[in-house]
Backbone as XML, in Angstrom:
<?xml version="1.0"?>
<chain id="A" units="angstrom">
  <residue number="1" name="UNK">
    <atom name="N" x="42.327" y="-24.648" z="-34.391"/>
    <atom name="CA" x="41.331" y="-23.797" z="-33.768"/>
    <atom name="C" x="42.047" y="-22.602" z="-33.137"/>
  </residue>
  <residue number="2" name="UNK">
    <atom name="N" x="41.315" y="-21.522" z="-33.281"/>
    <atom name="CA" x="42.001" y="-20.417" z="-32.539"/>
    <atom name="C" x="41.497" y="-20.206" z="-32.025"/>
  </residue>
  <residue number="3" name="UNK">
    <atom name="N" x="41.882" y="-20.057" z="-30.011"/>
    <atom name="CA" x="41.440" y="-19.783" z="-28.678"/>
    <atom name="C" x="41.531" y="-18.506" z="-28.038"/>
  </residue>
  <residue number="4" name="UNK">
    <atom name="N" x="40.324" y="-17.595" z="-28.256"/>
    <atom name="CA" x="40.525" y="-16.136" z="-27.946"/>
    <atom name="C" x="41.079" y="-16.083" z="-26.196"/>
  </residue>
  <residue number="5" name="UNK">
    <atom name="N" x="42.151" y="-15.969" z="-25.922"/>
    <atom name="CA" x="42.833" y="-15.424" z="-24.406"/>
    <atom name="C" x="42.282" y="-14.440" z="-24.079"/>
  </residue>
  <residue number="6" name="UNK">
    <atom name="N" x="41.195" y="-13.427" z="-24.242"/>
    <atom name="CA" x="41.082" y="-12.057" z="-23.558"/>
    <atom name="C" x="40.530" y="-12.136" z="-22.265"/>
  </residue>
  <residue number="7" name="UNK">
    <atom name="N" x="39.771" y="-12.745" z="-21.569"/>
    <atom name="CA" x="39.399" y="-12.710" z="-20.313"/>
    <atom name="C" x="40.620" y="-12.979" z="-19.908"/>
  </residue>
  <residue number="8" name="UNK">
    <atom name="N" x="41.685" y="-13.547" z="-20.001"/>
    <atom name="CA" x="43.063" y="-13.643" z="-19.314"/>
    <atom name="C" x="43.776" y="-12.204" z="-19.231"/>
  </residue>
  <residue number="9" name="UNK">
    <atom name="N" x="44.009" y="-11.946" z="-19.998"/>
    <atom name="CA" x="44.584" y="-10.274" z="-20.394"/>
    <atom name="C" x="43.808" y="-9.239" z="-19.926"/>
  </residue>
  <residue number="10" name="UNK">
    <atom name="N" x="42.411" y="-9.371" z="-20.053"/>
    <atom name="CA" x="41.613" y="-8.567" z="-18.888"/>
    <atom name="C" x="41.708" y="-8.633" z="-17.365"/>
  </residue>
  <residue number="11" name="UNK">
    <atom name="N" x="41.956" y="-10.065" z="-17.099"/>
    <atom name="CA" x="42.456" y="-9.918" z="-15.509"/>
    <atom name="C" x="43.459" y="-9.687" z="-15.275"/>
  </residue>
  <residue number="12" name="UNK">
    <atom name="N" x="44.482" y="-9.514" z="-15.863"/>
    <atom name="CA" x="46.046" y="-9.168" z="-15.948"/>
    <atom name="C" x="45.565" y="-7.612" z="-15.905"/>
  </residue>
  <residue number="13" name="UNK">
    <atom name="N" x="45.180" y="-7.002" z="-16.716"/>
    <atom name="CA" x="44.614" y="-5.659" z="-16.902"/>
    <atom name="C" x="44.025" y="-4.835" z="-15.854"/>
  </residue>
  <residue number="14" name="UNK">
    <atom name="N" x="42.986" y="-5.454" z="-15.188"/>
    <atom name="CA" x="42.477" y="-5.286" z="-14.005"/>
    <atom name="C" x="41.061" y="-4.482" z="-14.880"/>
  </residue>
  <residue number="15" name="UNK">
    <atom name="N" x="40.860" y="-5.092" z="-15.849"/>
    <atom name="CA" x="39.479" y="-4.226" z="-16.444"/>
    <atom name="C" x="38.504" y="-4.579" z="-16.682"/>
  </residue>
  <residue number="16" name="UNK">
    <atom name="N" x="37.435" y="-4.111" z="-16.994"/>
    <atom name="CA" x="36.348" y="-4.901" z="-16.705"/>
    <atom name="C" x="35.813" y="-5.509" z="-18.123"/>
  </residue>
  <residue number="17" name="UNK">
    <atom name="N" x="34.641" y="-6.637" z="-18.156"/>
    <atom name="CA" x="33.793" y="-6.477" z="-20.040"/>
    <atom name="C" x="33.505" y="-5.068" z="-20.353"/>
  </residue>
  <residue number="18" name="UNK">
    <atom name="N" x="33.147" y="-4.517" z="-19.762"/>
    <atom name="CA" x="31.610" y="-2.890" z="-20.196"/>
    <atom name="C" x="32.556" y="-1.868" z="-20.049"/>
  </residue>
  <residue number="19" name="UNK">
    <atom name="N" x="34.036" y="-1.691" z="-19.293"/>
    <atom name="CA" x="34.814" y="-0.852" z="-19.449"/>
    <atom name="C" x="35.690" y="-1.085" z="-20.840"/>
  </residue>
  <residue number="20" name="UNK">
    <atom name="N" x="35.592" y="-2.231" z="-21.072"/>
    <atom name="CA" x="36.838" y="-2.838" z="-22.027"/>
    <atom name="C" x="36.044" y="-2.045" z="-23.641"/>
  </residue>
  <residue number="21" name="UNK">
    <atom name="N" x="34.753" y="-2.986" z="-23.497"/>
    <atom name="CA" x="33.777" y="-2.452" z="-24.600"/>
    <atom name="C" x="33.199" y="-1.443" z="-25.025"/>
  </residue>
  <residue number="22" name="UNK">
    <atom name="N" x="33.667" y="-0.689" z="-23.993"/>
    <atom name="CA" x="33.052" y="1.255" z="-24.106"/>
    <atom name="C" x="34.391" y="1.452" z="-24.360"/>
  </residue>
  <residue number="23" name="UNK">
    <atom name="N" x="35.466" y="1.478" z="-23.997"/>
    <atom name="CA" x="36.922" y="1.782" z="-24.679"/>
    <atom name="C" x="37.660" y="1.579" z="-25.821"/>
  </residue>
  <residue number="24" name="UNK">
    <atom name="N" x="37.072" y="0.158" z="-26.175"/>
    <atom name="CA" x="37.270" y="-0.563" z="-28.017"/>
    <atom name="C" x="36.168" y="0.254" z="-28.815"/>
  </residue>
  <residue number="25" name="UNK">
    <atom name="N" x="34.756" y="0.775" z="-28.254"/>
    <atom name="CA" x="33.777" y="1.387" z="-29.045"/>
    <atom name="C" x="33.003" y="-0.279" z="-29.511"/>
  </residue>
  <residue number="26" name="UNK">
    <atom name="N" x="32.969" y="-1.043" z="-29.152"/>
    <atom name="CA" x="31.946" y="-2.495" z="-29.453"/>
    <atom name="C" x="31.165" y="-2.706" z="-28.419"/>
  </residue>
  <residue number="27" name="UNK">
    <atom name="N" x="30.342" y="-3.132" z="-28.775"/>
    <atom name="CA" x="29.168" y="-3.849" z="-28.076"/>
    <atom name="C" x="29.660" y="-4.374" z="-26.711"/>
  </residue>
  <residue number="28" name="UNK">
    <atom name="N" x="28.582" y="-4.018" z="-25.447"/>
    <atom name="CA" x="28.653" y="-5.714" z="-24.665"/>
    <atom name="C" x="29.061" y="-6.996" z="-25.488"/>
  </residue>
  <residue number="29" name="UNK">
    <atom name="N" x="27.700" y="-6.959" z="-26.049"/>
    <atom name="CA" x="27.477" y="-8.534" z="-26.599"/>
    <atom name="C" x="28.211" y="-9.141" z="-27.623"/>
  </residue>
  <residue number="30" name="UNK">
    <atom name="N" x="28.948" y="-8.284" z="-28.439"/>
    <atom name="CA" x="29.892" y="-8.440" z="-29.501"/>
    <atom name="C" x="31.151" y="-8.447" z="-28.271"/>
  </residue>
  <residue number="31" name="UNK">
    <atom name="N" x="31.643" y="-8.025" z="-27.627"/>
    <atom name="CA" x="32.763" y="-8.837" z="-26.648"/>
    <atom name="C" x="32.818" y="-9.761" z="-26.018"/>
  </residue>
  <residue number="32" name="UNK">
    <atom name="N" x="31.539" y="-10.197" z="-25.327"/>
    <atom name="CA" x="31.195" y="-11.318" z="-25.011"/>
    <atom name="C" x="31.117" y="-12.224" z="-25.982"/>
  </residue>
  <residue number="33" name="UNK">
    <atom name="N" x="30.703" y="-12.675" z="-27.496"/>
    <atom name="CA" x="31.012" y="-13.263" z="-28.673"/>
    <atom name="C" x="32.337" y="-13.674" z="-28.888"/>
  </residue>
  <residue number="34" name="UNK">
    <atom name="N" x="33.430" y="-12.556" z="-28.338"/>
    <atom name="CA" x="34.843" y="-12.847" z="-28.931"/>
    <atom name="C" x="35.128" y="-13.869" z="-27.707"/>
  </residue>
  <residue number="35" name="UNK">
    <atom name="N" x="35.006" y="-12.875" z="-26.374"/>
    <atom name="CA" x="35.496" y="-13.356" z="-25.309"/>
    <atom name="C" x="35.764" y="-15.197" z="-24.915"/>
  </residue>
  <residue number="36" name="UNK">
    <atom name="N" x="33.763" y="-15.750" z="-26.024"/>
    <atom name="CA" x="33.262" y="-16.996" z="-25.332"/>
    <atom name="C" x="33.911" y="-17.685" z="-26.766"/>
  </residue>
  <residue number="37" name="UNK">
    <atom name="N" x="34.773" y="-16.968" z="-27.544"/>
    <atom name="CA" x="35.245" y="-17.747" z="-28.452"/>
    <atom name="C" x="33.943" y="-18.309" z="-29.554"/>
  </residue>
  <residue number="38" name="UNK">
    <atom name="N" x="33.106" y="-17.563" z="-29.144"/>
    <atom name="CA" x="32.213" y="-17.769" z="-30.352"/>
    <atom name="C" x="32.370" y="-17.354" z="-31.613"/>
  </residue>
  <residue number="39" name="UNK">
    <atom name="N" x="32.890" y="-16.596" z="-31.855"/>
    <atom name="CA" x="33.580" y="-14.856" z="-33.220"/>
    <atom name="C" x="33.448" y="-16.154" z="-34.014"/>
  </residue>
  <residue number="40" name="UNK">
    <atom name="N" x="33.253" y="-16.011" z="-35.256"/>
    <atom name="CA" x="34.025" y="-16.619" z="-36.393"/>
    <atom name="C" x="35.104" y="-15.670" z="-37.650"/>
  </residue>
  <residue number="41" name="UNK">
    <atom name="N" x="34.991" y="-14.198" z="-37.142"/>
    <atom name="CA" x="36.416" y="-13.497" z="-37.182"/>
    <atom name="C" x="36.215" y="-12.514" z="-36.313"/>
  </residue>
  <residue number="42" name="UNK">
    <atom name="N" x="37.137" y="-11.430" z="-36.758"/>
    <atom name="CA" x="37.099" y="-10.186" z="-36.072"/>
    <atom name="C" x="38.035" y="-8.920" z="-36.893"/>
  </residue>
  <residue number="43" name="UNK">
    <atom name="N" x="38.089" y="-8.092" z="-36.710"/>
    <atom name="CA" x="38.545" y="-7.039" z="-37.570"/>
    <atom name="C" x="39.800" y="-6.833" z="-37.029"/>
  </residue>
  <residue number="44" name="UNK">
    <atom name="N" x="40.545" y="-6.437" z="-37.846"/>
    <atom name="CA" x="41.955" y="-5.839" z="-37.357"/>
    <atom name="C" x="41.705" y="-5.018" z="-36.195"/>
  </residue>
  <residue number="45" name="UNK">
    <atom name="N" x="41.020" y="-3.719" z="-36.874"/>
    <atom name="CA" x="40.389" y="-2.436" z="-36.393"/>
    <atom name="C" x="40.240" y="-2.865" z="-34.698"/>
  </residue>
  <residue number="46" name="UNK">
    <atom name="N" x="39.613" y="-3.791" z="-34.405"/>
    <atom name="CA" x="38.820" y="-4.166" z="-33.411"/>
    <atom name="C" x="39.836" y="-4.573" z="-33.015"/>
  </residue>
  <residue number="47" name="UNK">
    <atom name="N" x="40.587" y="-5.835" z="-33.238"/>
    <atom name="CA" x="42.242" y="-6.670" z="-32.373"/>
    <atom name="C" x="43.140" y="-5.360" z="-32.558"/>
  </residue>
  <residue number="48" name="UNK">
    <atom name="N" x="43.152" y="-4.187" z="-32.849"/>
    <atom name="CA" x="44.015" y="-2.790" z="-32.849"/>
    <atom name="C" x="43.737" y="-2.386" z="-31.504"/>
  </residue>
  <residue number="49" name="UNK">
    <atom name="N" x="42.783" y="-1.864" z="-31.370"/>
    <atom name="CA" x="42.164" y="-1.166" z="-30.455"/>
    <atom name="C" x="41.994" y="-1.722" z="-29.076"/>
  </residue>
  <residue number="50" name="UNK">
    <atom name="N" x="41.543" y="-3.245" z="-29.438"/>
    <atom name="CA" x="41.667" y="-4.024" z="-27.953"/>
    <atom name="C" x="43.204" y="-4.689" z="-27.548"/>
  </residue>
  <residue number="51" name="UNK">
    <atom name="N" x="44.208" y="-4.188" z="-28.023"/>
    <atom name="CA" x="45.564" y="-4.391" z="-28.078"/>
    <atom name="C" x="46.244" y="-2.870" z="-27.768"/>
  </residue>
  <residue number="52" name="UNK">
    <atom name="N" x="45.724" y="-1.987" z="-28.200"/>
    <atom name="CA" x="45.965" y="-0.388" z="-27.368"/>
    <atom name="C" x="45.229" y="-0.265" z="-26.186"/>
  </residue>
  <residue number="53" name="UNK">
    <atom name="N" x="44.202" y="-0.631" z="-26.120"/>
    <atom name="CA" x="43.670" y="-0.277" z="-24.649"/>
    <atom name="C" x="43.784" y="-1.377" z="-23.560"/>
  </residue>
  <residue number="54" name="UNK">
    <atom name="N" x="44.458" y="-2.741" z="-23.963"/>
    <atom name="CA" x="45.177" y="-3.547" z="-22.648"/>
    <atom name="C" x="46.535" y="-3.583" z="-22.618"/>
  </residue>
  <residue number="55" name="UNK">
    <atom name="N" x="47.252" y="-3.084" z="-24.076"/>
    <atom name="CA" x="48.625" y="-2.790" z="-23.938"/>
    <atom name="C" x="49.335" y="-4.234" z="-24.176"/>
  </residue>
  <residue number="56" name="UNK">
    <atom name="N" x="48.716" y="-5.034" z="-25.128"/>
    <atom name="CA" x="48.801" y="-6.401" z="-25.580"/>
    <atom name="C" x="49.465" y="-6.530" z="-26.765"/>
  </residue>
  <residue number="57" name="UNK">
    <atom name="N" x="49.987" y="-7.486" z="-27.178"/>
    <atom name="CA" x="50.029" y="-7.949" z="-28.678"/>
    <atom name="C" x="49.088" y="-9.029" z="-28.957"/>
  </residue>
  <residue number="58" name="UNK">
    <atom name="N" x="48.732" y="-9.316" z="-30.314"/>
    <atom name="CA" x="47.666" y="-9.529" z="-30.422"/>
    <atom name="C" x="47.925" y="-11.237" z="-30.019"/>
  </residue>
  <residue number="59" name="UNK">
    <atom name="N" x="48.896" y="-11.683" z="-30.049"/>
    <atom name="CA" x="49.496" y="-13.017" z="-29.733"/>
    <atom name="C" x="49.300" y="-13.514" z="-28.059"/>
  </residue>
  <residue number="60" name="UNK">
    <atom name="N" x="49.043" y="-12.039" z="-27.474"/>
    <atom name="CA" x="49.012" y="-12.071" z="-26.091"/>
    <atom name="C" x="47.197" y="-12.631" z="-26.112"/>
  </residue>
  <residue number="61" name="UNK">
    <atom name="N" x="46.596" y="-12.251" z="-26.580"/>
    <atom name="CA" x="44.911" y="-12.646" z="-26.488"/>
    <atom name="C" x="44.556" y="-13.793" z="-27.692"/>
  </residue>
  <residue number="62" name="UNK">
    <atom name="N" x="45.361" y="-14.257" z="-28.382"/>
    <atom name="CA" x="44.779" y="-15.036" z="-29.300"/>
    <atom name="C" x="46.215" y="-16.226" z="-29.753"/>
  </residue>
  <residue number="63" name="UNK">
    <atom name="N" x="45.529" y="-18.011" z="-29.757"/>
    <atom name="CA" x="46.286" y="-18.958" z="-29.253"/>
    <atom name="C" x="45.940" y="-19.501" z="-30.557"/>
  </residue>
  <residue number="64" name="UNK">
    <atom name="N" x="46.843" y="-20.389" z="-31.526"/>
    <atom name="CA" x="46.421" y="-21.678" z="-32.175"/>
    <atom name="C" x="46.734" y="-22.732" z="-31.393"/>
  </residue>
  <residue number="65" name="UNK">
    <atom name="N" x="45.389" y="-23.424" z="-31.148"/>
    <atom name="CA" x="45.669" y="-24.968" z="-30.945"/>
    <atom name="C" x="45.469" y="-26.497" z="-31.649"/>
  </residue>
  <residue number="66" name="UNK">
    <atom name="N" x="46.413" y="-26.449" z="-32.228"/>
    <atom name="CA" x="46.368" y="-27.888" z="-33.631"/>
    <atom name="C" x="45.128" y="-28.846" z="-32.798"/>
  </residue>
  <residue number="67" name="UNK">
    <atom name="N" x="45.634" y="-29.086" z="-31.375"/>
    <atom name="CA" x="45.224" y="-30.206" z="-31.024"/>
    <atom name="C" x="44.029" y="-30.006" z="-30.881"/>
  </residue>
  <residue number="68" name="UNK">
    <atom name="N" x="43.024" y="-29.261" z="-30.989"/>
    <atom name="CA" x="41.761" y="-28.878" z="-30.537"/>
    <atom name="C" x="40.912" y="-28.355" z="-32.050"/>
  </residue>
  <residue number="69" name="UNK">
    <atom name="N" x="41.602" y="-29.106" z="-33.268"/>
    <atom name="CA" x="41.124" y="-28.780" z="-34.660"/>
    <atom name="C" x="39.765" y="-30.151" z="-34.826"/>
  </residue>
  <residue number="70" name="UNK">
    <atom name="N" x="39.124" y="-30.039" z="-35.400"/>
    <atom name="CA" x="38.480" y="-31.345" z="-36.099"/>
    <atom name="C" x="39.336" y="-31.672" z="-37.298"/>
  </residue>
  <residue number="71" name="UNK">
    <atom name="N" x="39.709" y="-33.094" z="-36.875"/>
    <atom name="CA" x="40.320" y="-33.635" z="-37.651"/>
    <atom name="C" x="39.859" y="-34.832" z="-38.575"/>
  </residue>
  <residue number="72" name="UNK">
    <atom name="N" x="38.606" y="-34.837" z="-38.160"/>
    <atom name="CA" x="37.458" y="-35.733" z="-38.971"/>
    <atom name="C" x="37.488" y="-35.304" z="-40.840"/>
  </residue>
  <residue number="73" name="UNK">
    <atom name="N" x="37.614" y="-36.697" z="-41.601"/>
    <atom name="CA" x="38.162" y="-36.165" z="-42.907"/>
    <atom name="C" x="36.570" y="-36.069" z="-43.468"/>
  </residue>
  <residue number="74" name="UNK">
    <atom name="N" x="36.252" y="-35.061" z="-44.586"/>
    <atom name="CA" x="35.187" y="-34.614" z="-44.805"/>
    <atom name="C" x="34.808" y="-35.624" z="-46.038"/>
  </residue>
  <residue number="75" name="UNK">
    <atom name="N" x="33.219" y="-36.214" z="-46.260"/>
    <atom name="CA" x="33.180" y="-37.175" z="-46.872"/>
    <atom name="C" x="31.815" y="-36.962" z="-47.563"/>
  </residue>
</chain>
């Protein structure tokens, strides 16, 4: 599973959702989507831009965690 970190990097940042999202050019509600880890992707374009305007790598906002995969075998 991959665990979007950006509310972490935003408080490191000191910035806000609606400043963050008027600065990437996306939605409120499409940041809030990434933020709540809802996304089921996201664009480069978009992890570009929100990585220039907190001054991140993209490794800094986004985690794999094996242990948090479904590991239920499909039947």
């Amino acid at each position: 599973m991959i665990i979007v970190n950006l509310d972490v990097m935003m408080a490191r940042r000191k910035i806000s959702a609606g400043e963050l999202a008027e600065r990437v050019g996306i939605t409120p509600a499409n940041l809030s989507i990434l933020k709540n880890n809802k996304a089921k992707a996201v664009r480069f374009s978009t992890l570009e831009a929100i990585c220039t305007v907190l001054n991140c790598q993209p490794g800094d906002i986004l985690e794999y965690a094996p242990e948090a995969c479904d590991t239920r075998e499909e039947g």
